[in-house]
C-alpha positions as a printed Julia matrix, in Angstrom:
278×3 Matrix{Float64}:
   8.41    6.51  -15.15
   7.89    9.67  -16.86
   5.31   11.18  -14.61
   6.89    9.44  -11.7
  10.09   11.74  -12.01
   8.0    14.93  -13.47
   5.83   14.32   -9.74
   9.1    13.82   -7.48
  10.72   16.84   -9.47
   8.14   19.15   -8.39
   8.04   18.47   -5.07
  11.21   19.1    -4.37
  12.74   23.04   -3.62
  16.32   24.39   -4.7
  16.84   24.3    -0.84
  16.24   20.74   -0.23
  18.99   19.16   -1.86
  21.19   22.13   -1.07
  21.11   24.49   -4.12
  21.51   28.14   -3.61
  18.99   29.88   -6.03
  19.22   33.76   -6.89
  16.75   36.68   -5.7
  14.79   36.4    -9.09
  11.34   35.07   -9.62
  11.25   31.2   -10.41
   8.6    30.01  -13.54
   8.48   26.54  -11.67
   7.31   25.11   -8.2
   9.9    22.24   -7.91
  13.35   21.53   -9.14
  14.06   22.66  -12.93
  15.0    19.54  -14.98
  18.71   21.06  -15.78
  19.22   20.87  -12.03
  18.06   17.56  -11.1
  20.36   16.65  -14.33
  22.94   18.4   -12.63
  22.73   16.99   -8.96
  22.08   13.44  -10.5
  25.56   13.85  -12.81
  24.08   13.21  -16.53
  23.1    15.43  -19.1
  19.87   17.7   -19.43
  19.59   16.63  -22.49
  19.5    12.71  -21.38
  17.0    13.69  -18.5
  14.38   15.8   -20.67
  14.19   12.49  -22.97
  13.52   10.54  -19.57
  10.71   13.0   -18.45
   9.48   13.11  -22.33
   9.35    9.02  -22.34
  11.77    8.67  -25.15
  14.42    6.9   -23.18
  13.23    4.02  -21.58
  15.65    1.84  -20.71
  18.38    3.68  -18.37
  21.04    1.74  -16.64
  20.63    1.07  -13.03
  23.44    3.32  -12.0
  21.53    6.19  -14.16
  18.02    5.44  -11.94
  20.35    5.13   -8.85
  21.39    8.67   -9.42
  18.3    10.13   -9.96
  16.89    8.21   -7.14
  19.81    9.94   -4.79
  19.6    13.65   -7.27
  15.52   13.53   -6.07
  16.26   12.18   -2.22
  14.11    8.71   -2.9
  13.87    6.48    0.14
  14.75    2.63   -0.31
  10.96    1.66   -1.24
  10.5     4.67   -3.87
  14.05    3.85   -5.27
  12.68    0.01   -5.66
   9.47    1.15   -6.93
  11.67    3.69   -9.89
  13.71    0.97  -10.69
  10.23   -1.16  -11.28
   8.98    1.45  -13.7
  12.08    1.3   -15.64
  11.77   -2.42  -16.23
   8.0    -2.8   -16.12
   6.78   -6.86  -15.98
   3.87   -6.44  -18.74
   0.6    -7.58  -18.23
  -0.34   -9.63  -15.8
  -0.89  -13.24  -16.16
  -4.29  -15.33  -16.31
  -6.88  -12.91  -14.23
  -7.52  -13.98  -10.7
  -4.47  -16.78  -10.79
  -3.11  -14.9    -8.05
  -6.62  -14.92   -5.61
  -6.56  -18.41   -5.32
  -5.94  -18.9    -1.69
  -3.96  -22.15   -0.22
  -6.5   -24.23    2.44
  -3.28  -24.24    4.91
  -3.17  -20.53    4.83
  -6.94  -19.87    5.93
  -6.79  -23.09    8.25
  -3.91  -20.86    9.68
  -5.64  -17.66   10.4
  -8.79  -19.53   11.28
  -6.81  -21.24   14.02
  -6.14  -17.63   15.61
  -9.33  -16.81   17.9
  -7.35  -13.8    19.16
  -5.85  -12.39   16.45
  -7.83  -10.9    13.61
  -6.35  -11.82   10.46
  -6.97  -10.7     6.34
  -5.68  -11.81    3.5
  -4.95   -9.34    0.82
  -4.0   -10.04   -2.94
  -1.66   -7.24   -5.02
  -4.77   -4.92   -5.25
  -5.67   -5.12   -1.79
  -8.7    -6.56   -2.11
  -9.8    -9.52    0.46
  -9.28  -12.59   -0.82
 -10.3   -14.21    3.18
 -10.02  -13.53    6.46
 -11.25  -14.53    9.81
 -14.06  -14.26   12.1
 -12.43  -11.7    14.33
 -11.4    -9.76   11.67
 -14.81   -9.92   10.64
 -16.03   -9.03   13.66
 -13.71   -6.31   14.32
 -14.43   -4.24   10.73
 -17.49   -6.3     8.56
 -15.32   -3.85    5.07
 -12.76   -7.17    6.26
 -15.14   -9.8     3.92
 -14.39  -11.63    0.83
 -14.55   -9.53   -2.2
 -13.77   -5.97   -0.98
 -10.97   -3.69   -1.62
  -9.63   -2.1     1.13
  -8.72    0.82   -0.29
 -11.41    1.4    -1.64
 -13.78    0.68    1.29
 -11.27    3.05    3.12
 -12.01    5.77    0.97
 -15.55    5.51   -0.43
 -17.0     4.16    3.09
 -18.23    7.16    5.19
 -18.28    4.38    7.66
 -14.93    3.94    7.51
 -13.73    7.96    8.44
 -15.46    6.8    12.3
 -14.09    3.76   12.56
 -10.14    5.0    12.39
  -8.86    7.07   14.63
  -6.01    8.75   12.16
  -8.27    8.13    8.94
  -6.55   10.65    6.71
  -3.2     9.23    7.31
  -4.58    5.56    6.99
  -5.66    6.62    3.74
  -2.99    8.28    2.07
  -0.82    5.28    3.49
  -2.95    2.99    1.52
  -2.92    4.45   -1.25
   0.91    4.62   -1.65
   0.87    0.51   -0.93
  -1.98    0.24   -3.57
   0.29    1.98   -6.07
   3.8     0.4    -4.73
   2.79   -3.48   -5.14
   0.39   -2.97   -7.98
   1.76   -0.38  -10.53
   4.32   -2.98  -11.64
   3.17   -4.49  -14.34
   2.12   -2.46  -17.59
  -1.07   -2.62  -19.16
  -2.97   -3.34  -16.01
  -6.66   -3.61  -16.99
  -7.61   -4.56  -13.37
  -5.33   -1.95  -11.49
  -6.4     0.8   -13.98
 -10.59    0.16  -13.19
  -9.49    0.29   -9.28
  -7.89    3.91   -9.88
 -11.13    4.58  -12.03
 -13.36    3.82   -9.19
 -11.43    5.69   -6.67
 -11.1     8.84   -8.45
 -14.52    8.73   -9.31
 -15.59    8.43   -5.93
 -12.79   10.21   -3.77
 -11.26   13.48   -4.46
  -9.17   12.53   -1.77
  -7.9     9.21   -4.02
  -7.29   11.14   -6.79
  -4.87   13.49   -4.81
  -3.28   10.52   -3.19
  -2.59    9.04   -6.09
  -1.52   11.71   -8.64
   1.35   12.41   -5.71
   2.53    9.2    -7.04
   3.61    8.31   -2.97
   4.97    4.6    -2.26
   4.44    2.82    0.73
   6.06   -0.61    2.26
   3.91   -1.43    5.39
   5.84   -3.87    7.82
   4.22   -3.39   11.09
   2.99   -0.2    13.32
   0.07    0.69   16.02
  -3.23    1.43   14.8
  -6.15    2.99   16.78
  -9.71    1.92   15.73
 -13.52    2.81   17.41
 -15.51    0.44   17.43
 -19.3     0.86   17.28
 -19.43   -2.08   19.92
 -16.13   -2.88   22.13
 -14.97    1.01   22.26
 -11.19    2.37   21.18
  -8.8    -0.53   20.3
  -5.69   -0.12   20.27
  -3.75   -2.9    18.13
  -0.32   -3.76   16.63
  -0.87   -4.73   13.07
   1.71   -6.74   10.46
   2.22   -7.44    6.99
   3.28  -10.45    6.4
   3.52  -11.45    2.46
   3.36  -14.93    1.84
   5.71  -16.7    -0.87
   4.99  -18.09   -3.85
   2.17  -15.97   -4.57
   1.73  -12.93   -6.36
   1.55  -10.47   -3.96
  -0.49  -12.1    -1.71
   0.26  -10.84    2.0
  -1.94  -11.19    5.87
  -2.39   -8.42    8.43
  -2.85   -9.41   11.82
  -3.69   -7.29   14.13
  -3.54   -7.75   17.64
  -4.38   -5.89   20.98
  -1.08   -6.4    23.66
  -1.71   -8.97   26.55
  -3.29   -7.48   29.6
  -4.37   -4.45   28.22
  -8.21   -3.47   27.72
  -8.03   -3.76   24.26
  -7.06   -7.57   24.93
 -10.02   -7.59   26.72
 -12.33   -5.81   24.25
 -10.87   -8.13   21.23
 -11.92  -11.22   23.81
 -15.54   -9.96   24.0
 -15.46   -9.64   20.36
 -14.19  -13.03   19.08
 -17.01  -13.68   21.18
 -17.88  -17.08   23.68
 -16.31  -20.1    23.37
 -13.02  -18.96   21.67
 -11.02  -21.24   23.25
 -12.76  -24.1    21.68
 -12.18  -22.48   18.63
 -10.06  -24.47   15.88
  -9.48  -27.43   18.44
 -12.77  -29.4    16.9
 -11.26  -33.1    15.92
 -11.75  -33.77   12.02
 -11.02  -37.13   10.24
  -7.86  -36.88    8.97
  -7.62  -37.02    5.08
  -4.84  -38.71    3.51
């Protein structure tokens, strides 16, 4: 939480939140802690022992104010409130991978829509054979993220890469930096930095994302530019587990292209009678 609010301090100007500064030289880029004390209505005192890590339990109405004081959207005032009240560890490792056989009968049983199933760290716990077909990073095993950003592949492949990545990122870092002590999540952010420069700024901006839904232009090496609607959809009583779909609009040539791709006989597919099992 400390670093959190240091990060969101400094990125803020006097002029943003409607402070008229003097005509002498400032020693700091951002905000100066007295004045995000001031705008959020405690003391400086009470906010240097916040910054410092001495202090950490404030009240919701204190994290509410700061959220408001440094001009935190709904997700990043979630995500503050998260670090004040952090969960611990997590649980037994990979009790939350375990994927229920309804779930990939489900995204099996859509020959047109490409479909992945993500755990809290992004990584790809299944998806389907058009996803497959449509990006082979969308396999068992991988982290997206990471794939994103350590895949010189992946730079072709999307058409707004940069923003892709910095978006991914900030979801990486909103649905996993919640519990504390993360063994798992801290060895992702190892491998990242290691590998991306890029990753390392994304992530020491301390950015949170909530993905919902959106438009996302692809190249593909075989059926051309896509263009296709993706969703999030997190799935309950897991932890954190969530599909994207993504899907090209009816009619358009991207329908078409994701048609060629899921390749012939897709309308057989997922119709095959099997005993039923009682």
């Amino acid at each position: 939480m400390a670093d959190y609010l240091r990060v969101r301090r400094d990125r803020l100007r006097p002029e943003d939140v409607g402070l008229v500064v003097g005509t002498g030289q400032r020693r700091v880029v951002g905000l100066r802690r007295e004045e995000v004390a001031i705008l959020a209505g405690i003391s400086s005192d009470y906010y240097l022992r916040l910054e410092q890590g001495r202090d950490v339990h404030p009240s919701a109405q204190v994290l509410d104010a700061l959220a408001r004081a440094l001009q935190l959207d709904p997700v990043a005032t979630a995500y503050l409130h998260g670090l004040a009240q952090p969960l611990g560890a997590p649980g037994d490792a990979g009790k939350g991978d375990i994927v229920h056989e309804s779930t990939r009968w489900l995204i099996d049983s859509w020959p047109l829509t490409a479909a992945v199933i993500h755990n809290r760290y992004i990584e790809v716990l299944a998806s389907n054979a058009l996803a497959r077909a449509l990006n082979p990073n969308y396999r068992m095993g991988v982290n997206s993220v990471l794939s994103l950003l350590l895949d010189p592949s992946e730079r072709d492949f999307h058409a707004d890469w940069e923003a892709l990545a910095a978006r991914s990122v900030a979801l990486l870092r909103n649905i996993a930096d919640t519990h504390s002590g993360d063994q798992r999540l801290n060895a992702i952010v190892a491998e990242g930095s290691a590998g991306s420069a890029m990753f390392r700024e994304f992530w020491e901006r301390h950015d949170v994302a909530s993905v919902r839904d959106g438009v996302h232009i692809v190249n593909h090496p075989a059926a051309g530019r896509l263009t296709l609607h993706y969703l999030r959809l997190p799935l309950v009583d897991t932890d954190g587990q969530s599909i994207f779909v993504y899907s090209a609009r009816p009619g358009t040539p991207s329908a078409s292209a994701m048609r060629h791709l899921a390749g012939p006989g897709w309308e057989r597919q997922g119709q095959e009678e099997i005993p039923e099992q009682v």
